[in-house]
Every structure is written in C-alpha cells, then in structure tokens.
C-alpha positions in Angstrom: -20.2 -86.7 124.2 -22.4 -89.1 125.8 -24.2 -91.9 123.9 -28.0 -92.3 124.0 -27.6 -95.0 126.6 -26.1 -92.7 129.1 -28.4 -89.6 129.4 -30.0 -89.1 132.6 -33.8 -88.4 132.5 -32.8 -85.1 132.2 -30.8 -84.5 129.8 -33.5 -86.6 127.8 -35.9 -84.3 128.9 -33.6 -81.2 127.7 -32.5 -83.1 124.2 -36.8 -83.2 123.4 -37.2 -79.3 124.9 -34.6 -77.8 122.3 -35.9 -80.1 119.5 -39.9 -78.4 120.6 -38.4 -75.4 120.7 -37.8 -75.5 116.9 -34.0 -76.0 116.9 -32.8 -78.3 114.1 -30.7 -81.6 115.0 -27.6 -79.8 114.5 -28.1 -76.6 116.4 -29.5 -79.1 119.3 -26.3 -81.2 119.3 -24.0 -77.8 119.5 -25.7 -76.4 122.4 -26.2 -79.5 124.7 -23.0 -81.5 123.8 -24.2 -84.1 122.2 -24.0 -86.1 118.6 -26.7 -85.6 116.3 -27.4 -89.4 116.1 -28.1 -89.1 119.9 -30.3 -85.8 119.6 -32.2 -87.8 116.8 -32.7 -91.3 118.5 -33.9 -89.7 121.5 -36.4 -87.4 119.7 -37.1 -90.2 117.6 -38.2 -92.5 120.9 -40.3 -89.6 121.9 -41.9 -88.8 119.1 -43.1 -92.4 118.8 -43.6 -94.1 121.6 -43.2 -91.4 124.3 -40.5 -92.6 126.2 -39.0 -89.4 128.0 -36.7 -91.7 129.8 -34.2 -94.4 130.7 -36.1 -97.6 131.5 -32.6 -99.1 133.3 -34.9 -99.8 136.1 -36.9 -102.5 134.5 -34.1 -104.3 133.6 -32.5 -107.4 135.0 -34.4 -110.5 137.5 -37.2 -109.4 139.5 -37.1 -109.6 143.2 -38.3 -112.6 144.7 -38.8 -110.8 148.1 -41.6 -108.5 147.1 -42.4 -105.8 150.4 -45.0 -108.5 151.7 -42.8 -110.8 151.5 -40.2 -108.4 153.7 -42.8 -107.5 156.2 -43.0 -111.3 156.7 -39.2 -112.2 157.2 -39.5 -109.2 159.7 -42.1 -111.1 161.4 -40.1 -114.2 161.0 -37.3 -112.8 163.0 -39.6 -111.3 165.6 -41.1 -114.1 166.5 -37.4 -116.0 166.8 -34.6 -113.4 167.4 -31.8 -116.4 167.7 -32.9 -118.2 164.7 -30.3 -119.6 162.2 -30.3 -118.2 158.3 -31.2 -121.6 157.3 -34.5 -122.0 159.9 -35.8 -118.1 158.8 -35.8 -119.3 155.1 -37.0 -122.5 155.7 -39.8 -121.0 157.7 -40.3 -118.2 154.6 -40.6 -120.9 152.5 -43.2 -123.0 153.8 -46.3 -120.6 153.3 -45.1 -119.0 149.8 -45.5 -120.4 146.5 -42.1 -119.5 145.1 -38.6 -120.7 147.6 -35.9 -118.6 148.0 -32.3 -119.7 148.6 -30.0 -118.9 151.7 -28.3 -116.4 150.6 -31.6 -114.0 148.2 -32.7 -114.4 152.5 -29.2 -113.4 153.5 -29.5 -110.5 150.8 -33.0 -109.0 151.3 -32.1 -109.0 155.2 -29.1 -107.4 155.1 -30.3 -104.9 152.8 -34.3 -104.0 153.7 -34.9 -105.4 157.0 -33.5 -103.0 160.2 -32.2 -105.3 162.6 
C-alpha cells in the first residue's frame, strides 16, 4: 500500500473517481489498494482545495537559468566556440541582474544547451 505522498496523478485522479462514484472510504481502499487514511486525505485535498495532484514539481530552488537566459549562453557560445567555462559565465554575468557560479553554467550546458 502506497502512502499519500506517493500516488501518481493518476491514481489521485482514480482515488476521487471511486469516492464520486458513491463508494464509501472502505470499499474505495479495497478496490484500489490503498489505506483508508490515504483514500481520505486525498479526497479530503480535493474536496477542499482542489488539488487533483502531486505538486513535487514546485518543490526545491528555482532555476537561475530561466529559457532566456539559455538562449543567451547559446549565444554566448556561438559567438566564442573556444571559450573557457570561466569566460562564458563571466560574460553571462555581466548583462543579468542575478550571477551564477561555474559550475549552475557547467550544469545548465551540459544539460539544455546542444553542443
């Protein structure tokens, strides 16, 4: 049995189906798997705020290399294809407000910027 925490969007989805259906806490938690204290939160979060989902997405820092800011390392490295890590994000920094260490530049071009 799966906790709350774990349900994929869903299973959320079919925990509040059988519950609108008109099946009771209990005969929801037989025929899905799951404990009544998890059919109930869930229905619960539905019923009063409308969450239908996880919101693991919004969780943890926010990127400080936004897709504008992507499009302009890519730029960046155009413009110099033999440049050092350190010269692209010292070049990055110097028109935005907010720096960015060697290695979130190291990061966000390894991982979003085809080279």
């Amino acid at each position: 049995m799966g906790k709350k925490g774990d349900l994929s969007n869903f299973e959320h989805g079919m925990v509040i189906g059988a519950r609108r259906a008109g099946l009771s806490i209990s005969q929801s938690a037989q025929l899905l798997g799951f404990s009544r204290t998890t059919i109930s939160r869930v229905y619960k979060q539905w019923c009063e705020k409308g969450k239908t989902s996880r919101m693991r997405q919004s969780c943890g820092r926010k990127c400080l290399v936004d897709a504008r800011g992507q499009r302009r390392m890519g730029r960046l490295i155009q413009a110099d294809r033999r440049a050092t890590l350190t010269e692209i994000t010292t070049r990055y920094n110097r028109g935005m407000q907010q720096s960015i260490f060697e290695a979130t530049a190291c990061t966000t071009l390894t991982m979003s910027i085809p080279l």
